[in-house]
N, C-alpha and C positions, 0 to 999 in steps of 0.2 A: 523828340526830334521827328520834324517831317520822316515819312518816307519816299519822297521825292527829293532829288540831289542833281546838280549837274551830268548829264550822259553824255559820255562821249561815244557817238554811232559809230557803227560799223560801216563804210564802205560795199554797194551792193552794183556789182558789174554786169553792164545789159549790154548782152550782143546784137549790134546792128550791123547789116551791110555794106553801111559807108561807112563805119566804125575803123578803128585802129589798131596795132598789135602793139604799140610802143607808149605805154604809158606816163616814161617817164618825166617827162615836162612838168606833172603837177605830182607825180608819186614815183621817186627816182631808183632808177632798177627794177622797175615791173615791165613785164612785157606778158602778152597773152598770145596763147594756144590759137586760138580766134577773132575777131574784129570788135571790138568794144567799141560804141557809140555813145552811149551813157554811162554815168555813175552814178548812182542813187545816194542820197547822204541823208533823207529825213522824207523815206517811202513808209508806206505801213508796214513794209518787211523789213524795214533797216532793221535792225537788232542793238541792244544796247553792249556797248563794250565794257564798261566798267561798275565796280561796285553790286550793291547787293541785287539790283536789280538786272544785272548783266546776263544778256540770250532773253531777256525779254523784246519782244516786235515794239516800234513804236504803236502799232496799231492797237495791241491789249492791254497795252498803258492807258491810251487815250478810254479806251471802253469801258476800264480801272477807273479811272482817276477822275477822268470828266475835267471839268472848269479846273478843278487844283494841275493841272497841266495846260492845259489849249488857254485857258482865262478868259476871261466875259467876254472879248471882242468876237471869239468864234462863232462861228451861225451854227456850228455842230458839235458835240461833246464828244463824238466815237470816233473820231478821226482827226488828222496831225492836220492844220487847216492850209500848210506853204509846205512844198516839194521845191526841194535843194536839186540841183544838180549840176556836174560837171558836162558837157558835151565834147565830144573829140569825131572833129569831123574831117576825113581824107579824104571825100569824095562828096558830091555835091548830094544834099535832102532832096525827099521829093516837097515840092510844092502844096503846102498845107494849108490849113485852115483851123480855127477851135468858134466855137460857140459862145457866145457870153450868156450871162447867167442865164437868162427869162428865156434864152432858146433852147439851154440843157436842160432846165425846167421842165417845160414841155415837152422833153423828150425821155422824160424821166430819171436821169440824171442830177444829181446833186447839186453840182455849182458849173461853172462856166471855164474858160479859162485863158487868164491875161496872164502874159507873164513880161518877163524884163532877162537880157542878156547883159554881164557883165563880160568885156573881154580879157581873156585872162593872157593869152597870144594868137597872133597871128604872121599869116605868112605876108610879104610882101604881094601885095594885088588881091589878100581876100577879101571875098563880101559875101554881104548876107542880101535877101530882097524883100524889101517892107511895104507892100502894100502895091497899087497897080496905078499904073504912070497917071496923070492926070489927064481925064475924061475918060477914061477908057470905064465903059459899062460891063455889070455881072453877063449879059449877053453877049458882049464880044470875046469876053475871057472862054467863057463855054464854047463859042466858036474856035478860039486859039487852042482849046483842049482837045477839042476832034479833029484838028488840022495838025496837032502834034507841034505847036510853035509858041506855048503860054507864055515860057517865060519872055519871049523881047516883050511882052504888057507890064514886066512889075520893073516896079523900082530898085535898080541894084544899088550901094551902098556901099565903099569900103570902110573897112576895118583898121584899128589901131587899137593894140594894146593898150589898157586901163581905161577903154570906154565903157560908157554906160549905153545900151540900146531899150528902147521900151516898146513891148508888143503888144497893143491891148486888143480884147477878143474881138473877131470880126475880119482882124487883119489876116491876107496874104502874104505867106511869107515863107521863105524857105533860107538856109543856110550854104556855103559855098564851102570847099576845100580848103581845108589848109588852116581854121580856126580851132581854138579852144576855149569853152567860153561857161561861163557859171549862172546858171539860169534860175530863176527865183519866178516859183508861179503857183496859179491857187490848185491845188490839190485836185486835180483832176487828168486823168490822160487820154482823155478824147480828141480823137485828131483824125479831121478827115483830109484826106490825099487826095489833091482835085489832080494831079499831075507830077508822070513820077518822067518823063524822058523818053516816053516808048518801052520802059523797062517790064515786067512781065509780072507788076505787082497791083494787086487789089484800090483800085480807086475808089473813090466815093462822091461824085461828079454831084449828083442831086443833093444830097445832104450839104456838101459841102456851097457850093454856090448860093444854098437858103441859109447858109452861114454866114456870108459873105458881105461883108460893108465896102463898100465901093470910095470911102473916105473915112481913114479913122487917126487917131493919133499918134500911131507907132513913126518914130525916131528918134534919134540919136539925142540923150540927156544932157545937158551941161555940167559938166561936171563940178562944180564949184561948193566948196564947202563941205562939210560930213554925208550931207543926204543925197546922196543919188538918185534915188524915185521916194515921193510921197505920193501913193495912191491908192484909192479906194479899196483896194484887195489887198497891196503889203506896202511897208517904208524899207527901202533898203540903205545903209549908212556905211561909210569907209572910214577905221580907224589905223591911224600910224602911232602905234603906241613902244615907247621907249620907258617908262615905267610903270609900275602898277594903277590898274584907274581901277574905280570903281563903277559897274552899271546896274541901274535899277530899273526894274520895269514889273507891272503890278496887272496890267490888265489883258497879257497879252506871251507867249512863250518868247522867249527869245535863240535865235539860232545865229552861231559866230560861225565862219568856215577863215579858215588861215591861208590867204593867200602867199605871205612871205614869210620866214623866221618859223618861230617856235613859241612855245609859250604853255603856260598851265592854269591853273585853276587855283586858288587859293580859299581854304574855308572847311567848312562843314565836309565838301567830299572833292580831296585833292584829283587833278586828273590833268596829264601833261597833253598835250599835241601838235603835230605838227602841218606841215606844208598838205593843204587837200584835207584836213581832216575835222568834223563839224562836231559844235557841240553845242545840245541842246538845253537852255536852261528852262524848268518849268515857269510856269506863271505864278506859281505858290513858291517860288523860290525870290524873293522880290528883289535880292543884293546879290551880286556875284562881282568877286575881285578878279581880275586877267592880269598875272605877271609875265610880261615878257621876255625871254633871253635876249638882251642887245636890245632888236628891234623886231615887231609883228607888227605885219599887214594882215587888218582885219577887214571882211562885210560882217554886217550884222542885219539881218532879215527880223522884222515885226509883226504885226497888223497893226494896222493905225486906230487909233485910240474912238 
């Protein structure tokens, strides 16, 4: 028998500033000492929850295992190559930027980073801002950043639960109060802050502005059908599964996170979960069963083939 089996991770809480005390929207009866902004669900510190390999990091898995975990689509062997997470945002981000690949490249850096927002709730009136209104140039934005007035440049955007958003790297973009959203992006946390509100926090004005694409293709996905985003970095897909289905996938890990219901594991290494809770299957793992109680809403995150 393999020694690779279905993981169900551990949950990994990152305090941020605009973060939250009240958990419970997606993990019901948690509340924190502190402000949580993040949840980490498939970081190289997640830890594995169950089975023999459990308090194992995803990350000394990946440096283990190699290909029979991450699978041939990966560009890297020692690392998990998609970071899962939940966002919980009470107070509006500062105004960021990421790199795509050929600029974290040269910067010495690994990979690049595009990601995609699932919404998982929002408040009435929130939004997120994707990018920077039409004509407006990386010189006027840098003008708007020392004048202390960037954001009337971006594109604001409201919010509705069960949308699909897509960010891909280059893009401007920051998030607004009042959302909770499930973020799917390539394995990297490089983020430069071109603009945080006057707030009294570390920018990165030159980095970030040579970051900067002044036209990119971040917005709102159509939602129609299983597949949410098919893109060059990940596929992410939505299941409503009322009985057991079978998934297979051979080239590539696969990661479930349980938006609604419950549900478990079926096979070789049982593992139940619930609402917020992700589980990893490996790429050496090529069949996994998912039995639902009642009903589970699932995503499921890949790399594309």
């Amino acid at each position: 028998m393999s020694a690779l089996y279905p993981f169900l991770m551990r949950p990994e809480l990152v305090e941020r500033p605009w973060g939250t005390l009240d958990l419970s929207p997606v993990y019901p009866g948690h509340r924190c000492e502190k402000p949580v902004g993040e949840v980490w669900l498939t970081g190289d510190e997640n830890r594995v929850a169950n089975g023999p390999l459990g308090g194992r990091t995803l990350g000394e898995l990946c440096r283990q295992y190699g290909r029979a975990l991450v699978g041939e689509s990966a560009r890297e062997t020692d690392r998990f190559p998609l970071l899962i997470k939940f966002l919980f945002s009470r107070e509006k981000l500062s105004v960021q930027v990421h790199p795509d690949d050929e600029t974290a490249r040269r910067a010495g850096l690994p990979c690049g980073k595009t990601e995609c927002w699932y919404v998982v709730a929002a408040d009435p009136g929130a939004q997120v801002a994707l990018g920077l209104k039409p004509g407006v140039t990386r010189e006027q934005l840098a003008r708007a950043i020392q004048e202390v007035r960037a954001e009337e440049l971006l594109n604001w955007v409201d919010i509705h639960p069960g949308e699909m958003i897509y960010v891909d790297a280059g893009t401007v973009h920051t998030i607004g109060p009042g959302a909770i959203l499930l973020e799917t992006q390539q394995n990297s946390d490089t983020t430069y802050r071109l603009y945080d509100y006057g707030r009294p926090r570390e920018i990165h004005v030159e980095q970030g502005l040579a970051a900067t694409k002044e036209r990119t293709r971040a917005g709102k996905v159509p939602c129609e059908g299983k597949t949410l985003v098919d893109s060059p970095c990940f596929v992410v897909e939505k299941f409503s599964l009322t009985e057991t289905r079978c998934f297979e996938a051979a080239h590539s890990p696969q990661i479930f996170v349980a938006l609604e219901g419950c549900g478990a594991i079926e096979g070789v290494s049982s593992a139940g979960f619930d609402r917020g809770q992700v589980l990893v299957i490996p790429a050496q793992v090529a069949q996994v069963r998912i039995r639902p109680s009642q009903h589970l809403e699932l995503l499921r995150m890949t790399l594309p083939s």
